[in-house]
VOGU-3710 file (C-alpha; in Angstrom, 3 decimals, decimal comma):
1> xxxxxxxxxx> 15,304/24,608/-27,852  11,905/24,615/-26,356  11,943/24,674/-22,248  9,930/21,604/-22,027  12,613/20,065/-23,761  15,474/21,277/-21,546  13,572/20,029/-18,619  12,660/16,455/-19,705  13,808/13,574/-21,418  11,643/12,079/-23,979
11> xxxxxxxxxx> 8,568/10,506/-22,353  8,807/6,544/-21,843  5,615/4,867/-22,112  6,450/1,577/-20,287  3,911/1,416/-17,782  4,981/0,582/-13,869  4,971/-3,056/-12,874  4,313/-4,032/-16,979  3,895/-7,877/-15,518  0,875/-6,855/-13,403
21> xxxxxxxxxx> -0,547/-3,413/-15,150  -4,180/-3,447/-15,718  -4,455/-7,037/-14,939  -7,571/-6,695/-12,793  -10,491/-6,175/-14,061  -13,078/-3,382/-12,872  -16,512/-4,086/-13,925  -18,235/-1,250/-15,208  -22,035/-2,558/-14,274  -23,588/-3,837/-11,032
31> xxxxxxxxxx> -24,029/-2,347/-7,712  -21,509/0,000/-6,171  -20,262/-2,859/-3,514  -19,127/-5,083/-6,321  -17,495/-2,110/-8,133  -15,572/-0,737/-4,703  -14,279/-4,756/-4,172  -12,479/-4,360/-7,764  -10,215/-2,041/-5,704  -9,957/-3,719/-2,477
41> xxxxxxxxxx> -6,140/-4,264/-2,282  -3,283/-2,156/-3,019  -4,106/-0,158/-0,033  -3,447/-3,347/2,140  0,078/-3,343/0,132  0,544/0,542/1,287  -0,699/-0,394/4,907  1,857/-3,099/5,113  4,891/-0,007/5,457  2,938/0,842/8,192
51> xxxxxxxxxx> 2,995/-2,017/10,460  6,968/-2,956/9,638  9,389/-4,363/12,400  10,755/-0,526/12,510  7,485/0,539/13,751  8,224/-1,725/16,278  11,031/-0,487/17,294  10,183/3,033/17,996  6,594/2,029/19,222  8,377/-0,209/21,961
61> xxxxxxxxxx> 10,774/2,729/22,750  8,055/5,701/22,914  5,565/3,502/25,133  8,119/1,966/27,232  10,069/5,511/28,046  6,631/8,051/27,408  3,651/5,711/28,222  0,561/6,921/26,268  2,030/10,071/25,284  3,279/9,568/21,829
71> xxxxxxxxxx> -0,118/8,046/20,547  -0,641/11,840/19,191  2,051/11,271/16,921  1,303/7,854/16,217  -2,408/9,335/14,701  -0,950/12,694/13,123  1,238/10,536/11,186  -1,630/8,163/10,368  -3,765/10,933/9,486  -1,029/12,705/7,305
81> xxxxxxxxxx> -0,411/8,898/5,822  -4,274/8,479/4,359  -4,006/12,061/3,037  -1,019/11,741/0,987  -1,394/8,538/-0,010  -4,736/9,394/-1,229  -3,102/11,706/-3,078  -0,745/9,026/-4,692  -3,826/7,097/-5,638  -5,365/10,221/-7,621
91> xxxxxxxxxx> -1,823/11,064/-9,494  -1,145/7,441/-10,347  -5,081/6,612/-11,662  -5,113/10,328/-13,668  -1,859/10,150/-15,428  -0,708/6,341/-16,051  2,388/7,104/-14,598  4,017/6,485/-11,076  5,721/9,058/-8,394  9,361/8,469/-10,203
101> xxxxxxxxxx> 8,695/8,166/-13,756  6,691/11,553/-13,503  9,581/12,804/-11,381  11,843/11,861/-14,891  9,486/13,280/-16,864  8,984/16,707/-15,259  12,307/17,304/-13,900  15,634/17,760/-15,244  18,524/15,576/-14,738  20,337/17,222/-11,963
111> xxxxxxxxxx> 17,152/17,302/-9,450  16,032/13,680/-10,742  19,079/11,449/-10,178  19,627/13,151/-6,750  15,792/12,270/-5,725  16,440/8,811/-7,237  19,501/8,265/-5,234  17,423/9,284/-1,939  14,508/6,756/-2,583  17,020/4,428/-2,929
121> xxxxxxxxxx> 18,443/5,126/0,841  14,761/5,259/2,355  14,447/1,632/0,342  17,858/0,553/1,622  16,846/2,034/5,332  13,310/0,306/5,148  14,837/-3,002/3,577  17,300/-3,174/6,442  14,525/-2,506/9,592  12,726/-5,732/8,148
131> xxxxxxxxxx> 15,920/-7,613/8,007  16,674/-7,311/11,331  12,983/-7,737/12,707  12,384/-10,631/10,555  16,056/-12,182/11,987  15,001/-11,445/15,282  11,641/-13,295/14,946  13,385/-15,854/13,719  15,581/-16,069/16,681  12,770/-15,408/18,816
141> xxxxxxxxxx> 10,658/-18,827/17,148  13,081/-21,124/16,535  16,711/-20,173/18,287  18,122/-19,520/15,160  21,600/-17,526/15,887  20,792/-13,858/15,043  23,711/-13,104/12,719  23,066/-16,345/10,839  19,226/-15,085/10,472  20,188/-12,262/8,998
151> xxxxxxxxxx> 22,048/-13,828/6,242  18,913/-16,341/5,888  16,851/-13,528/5,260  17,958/-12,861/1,757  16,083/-16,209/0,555  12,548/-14,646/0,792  13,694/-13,123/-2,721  12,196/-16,679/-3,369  8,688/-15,778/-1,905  8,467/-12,550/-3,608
161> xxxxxxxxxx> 8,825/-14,653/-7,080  6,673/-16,799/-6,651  4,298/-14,632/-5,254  4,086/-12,332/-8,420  4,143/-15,177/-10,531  1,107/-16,071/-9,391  -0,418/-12,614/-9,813  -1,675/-9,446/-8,201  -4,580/-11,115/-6,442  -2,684/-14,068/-4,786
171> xxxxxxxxxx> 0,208/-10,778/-3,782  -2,561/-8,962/-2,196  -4,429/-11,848/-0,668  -1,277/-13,576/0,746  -0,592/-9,501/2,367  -4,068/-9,326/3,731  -3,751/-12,631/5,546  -1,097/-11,694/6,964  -2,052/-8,017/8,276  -5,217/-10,464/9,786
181> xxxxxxxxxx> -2,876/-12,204/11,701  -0,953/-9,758/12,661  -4,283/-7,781/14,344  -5,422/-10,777/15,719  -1,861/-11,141/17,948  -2,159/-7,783/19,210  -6,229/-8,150/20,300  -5,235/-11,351/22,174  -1,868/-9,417/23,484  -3,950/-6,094/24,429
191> xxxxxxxxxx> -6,382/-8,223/26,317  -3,612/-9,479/28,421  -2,019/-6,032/28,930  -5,445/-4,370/30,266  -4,621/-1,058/29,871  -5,869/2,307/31,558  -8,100/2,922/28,412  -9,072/6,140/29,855  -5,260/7,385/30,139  -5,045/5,505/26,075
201> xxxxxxxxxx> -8,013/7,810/25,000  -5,559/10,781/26,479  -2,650/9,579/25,218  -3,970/10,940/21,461  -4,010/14,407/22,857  -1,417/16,611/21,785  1,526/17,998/24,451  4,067/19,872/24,187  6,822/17,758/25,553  6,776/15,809/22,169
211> xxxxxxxxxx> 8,385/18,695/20,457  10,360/20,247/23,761  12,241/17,062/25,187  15,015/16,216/22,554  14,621/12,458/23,057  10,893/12,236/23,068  11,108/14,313/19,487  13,524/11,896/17,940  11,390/8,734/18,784  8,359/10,708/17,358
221> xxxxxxxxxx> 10,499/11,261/14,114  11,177/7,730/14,126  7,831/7,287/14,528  7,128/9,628/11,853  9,265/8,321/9,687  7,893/4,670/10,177  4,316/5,692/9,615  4,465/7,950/6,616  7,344/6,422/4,299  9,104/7,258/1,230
231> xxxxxxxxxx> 8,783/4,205/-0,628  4,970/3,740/0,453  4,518/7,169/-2,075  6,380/5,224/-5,009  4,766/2,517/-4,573  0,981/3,015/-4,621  1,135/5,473/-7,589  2,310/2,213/-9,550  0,419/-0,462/-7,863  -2,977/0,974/-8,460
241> xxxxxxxxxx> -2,800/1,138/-11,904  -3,058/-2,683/-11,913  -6,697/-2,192/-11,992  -7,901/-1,879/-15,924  -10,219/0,992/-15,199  -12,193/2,801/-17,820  -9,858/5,477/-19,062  -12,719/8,518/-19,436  -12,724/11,094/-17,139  -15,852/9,939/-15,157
251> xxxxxxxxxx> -14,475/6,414/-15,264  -10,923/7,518/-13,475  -13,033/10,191/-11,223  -15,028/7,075/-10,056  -11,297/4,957/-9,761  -9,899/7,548/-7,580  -12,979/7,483/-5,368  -12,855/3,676/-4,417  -9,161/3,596/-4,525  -9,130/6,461/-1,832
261> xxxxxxxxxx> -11,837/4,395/0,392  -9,443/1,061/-0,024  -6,393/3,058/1,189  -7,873/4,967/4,146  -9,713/1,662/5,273  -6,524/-0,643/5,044  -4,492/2,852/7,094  -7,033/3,096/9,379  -6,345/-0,688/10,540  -2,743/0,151/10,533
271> xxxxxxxxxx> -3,413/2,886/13,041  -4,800/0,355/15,031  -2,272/-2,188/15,243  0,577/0,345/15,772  -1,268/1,971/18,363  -1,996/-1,590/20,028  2,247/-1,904/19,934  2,943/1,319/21,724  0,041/0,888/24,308  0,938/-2,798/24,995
281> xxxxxxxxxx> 4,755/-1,349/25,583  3,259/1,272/27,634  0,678/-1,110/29,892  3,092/-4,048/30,051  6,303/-1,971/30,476  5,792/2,076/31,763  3,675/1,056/34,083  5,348/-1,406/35,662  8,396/0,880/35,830  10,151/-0,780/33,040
291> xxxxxxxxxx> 10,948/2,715/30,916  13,928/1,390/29,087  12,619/-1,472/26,754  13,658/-1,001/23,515  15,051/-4,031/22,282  12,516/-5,952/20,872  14,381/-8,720/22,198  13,800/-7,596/26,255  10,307/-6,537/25,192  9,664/-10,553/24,418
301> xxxxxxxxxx> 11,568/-11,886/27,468  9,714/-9,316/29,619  6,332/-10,240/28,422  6,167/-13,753/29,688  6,104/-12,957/33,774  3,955/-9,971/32,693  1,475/-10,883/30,754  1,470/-14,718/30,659  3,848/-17,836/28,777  2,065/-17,566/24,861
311> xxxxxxxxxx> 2,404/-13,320/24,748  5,785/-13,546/23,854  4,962/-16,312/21,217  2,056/-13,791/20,067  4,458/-11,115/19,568  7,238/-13,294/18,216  4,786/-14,497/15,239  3,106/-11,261/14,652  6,859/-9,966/14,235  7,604/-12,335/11,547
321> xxxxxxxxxx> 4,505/-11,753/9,928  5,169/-8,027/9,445  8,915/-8,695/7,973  7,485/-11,233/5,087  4,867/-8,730/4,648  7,245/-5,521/4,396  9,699/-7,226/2,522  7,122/-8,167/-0,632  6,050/-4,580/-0,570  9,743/-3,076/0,063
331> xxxxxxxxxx> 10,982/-5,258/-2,960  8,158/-3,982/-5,059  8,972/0,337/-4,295  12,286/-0,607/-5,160  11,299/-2,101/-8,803  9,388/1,247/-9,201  11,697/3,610/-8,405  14,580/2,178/-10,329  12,178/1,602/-13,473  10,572/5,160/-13,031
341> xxxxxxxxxx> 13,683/6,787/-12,572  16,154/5,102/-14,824  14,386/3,272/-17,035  16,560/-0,280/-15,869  14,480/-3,168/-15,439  15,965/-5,832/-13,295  14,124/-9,114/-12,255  12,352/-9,093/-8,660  15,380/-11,689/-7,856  17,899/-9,584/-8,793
351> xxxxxxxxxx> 16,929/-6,117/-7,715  15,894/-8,123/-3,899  19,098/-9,641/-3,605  20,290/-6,092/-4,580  18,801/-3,866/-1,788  19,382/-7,436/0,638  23,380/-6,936/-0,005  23,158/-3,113/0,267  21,222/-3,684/4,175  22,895/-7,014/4,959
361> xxxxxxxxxx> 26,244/-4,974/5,065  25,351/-2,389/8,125  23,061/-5,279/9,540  26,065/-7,911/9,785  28,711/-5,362/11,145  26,160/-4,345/13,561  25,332/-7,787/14,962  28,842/-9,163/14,863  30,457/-6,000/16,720  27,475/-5,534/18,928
371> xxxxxxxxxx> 25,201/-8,657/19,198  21,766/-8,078/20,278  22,660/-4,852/21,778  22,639/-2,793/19,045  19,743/-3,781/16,960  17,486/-1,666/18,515  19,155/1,576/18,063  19,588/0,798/14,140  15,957/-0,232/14,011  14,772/3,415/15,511
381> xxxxxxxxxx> 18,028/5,610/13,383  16,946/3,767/10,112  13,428/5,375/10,562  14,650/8,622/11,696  16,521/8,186/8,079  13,572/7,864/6,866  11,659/10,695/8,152  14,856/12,624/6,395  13,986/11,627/3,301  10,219/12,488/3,681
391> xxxxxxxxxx> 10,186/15,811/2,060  12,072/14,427/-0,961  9,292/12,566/-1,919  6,240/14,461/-0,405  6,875/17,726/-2,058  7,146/16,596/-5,817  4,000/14,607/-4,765  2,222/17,389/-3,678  3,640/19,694/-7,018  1,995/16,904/-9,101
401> xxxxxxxxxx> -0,828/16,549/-7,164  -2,059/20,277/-7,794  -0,981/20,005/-11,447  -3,992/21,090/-13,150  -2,285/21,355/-16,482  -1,373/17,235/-15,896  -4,221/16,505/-14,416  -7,004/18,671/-15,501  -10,554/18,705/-13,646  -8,769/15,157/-11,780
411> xxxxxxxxxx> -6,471/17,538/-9,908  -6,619/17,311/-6,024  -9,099/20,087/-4,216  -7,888/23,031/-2,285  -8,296/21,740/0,710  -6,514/18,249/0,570  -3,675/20,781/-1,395  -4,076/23,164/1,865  -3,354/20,366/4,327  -0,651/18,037/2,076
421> xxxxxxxxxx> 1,819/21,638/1,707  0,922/21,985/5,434  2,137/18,147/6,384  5,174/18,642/4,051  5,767/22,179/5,676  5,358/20,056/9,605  8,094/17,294/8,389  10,898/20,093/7,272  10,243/22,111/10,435  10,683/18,877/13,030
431> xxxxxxxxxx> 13,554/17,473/10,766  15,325/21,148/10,568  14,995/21,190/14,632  16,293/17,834/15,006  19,052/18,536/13,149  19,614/21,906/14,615  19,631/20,218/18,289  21,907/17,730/17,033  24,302/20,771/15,822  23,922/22,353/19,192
441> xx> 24,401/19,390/21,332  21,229/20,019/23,205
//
């Protein structure tokens, strides 16, 4: 039997997302502005895994303990984020296929289940930081008990329906609005704060304590883990190819070009509003000598005398903001990693109420044996779990990526190849030393 056939099922053509592929279309004449908005979009759905309530959580921990110092991390993993998922972008417009299914197609059975069964924990870890940021909003708004928010959480299954019944363009317009709010919370916040913008400018510097002290490197894995994120890999490989883009070579060469501006734009203002939630936990917290905020709970109570009485109502709406958002975008990765990888098609419903039982579980225990006390150290471990999983889904990204035999003359250049094998090469060397000091008890 031929290799190739050893290796890899029979291909399926089903295309990822079928109820939204190639539903937009791209118009092939006019200027280049009107061409680039056909694309404006799915890298707002990316962005949106970028700006979740477990960014939060390790952006209110790192500025409240560190100050400024862990805004180098914050941009390395931003920086690392536009690369590979520009990188997504170029596999998923070149071949037609998404991250998983090409995973099922090029590998065999006993690598591709175990990768499948990972994405599903990064989903599960991701689904259950949003569950407990969007219960604490909810808490934080309207009093609601936190334990009963978490349960209420599994209706915005609803919203996710309804929202892709309406199509791609009302998904990505009803995600965009709500990154807009989002940003305009944290301008209003940061003008409160008044930060040291000269010590914020240093802050992006790179020292050596991140990687020396034990506890600053685990919030900068969390932080890692929050910025560049499993599911976010899955997930734009599929969504862009809801764009009906002329299928000749020049016509996906010029696809991959806009699509590449549209994700780097929308990651560049997710930069920006995680870097305005670790410097306002660093100007309204560190430097008033309040180095232990990591609740996001305290962080709201201890905004009012700080800052003024509508901050914490600020932060309290931009949180709930960035749980409906990641939980559209979370319930979509999951659709395309169980589709690409096992070929089961379940309704968005179904496979949300799915993941919700799988993250409710952990989330409940938690909140019932712990109360508020403990949400903040799941929040930051979930994206440390995350960070785990990185390498599982960045190196078969970066295989593809330099596929020429896949991908032809569309295959990515040396140099984003040179610097995507170096950021896989960074994540397996911090998670190996984590793990190691974890062994060692250091």
């Amino acid at each position: 039997m031929p290799r190739d056939e050893v290796l890899a099922p029979p291909l399926d053509q089903t295309p990822s997302l079928p109820e939204v592929n190639r539903s937009i279309a791209v118009p092939n004449a006019g200027s280049w502005l009107r061409r680039l908005m056909a694309f404006i979009g799915p890298g707002y759905l990316v962005a949106v895994g970028y700006m979740d309530p477990g960014n939060w959580a390790t952006a209110l921990a790192g500025g409240s303990a560190f100050g400024y110092t862990l805004l180098t991390v914050a941009l390395l993993s931003s920086l690392m984020a536009i690369l590979l998922q520009a990188l997504c972008a170029r596999i998923g417009l070149a071949t037609g296929r998404d991250l998983a299914q090409l995973c099922r197609d090029r590998f065999p059975r006993w690598v591709g289940i175990p990768l499948w069964f990972l994405a599903e924990i990064a989903i599960c870890a991701t689904d259950l930081a949003e569950l407990i940021g969007t219960a604490i909003a909810l808490q934080l708004l309207f009093g609601i008990p936190l334990l009963l928010g978490v349960l209420l959480t599994a209706l915005d299954a609803f919203l996710i329906l309804w929202l892709q019944n309406k199509g791609m363009r009302w998904l990505e317009a009803f995600i965009m609005g709500m990154i807009a709010l989002i940003a305009g919370c944290f301008v209003v916040q940061l003008v409160m704060a008044d930060p040291n913008w000269g010590e914020v400018l240093r802050g992006y510097l790179p020292s050596s304590s991140v990687v020396t002290n034990q506890t600053q490197l685990y919030i900068a894995l969390g932080i890692l883990g929050a910025t560049v994120m499993p599911h976010n890999l899955y997930l734009h490989t599929a969504v862009i190819q809801s764009r009906d883009i002329r299928r000749d070579e020049e016509g996906k060469r010029e696809a991959i070009r806009f699509a590449t501006i549209d994700s780097t734009v929308a990651l560049g203002l997710a930069l920006l509003i995680n870097s305005s939630i670790l410097i306002l936990a660093a100007a309204a917290f560190h430097a008033n000598g309040q180095t232990e905020v990591a609740e996001i709970q305290d962080a709201h109570e201890l905004l009012a005398p700080l800052l003024g009485t509508s901050a914490p109502y600020l932060f309290a709406i931009a949180l709930l903001a960035c749980g409906l958002n990641s939980t559209v975008t979370a319930t979509l990765a999951g659709q395309v990693v169980m589709e690409g990888f096992l070929h089961i098609r379940l309704s968005p419903v179904v496979r949300r109420l799915l993941t919700r039982l799988v993250a409710i579980i952990p989330a409940v225990a938690v909140t019932a044996l712990y109360g508020e006390s403990g949400t903040a150290q799941m929040l930051v471990l979930s994206q440390v779990i995350l960070s785990l999983q990185l390498p599982f889904a960045v190196i078969p990204l970066m295989l593809f990526a330099g596929d020429r035999k896949r991908l032809g003359s569309l295959s990515a250049p040396a140099w984003q190849l040179t610097l995507g094998w170096a950021s896989a090469a960074l994540i397996v060397v911090l998670n190996m030393k984590l793990l190691l000091d974890f062994a060692l008890g250091d």
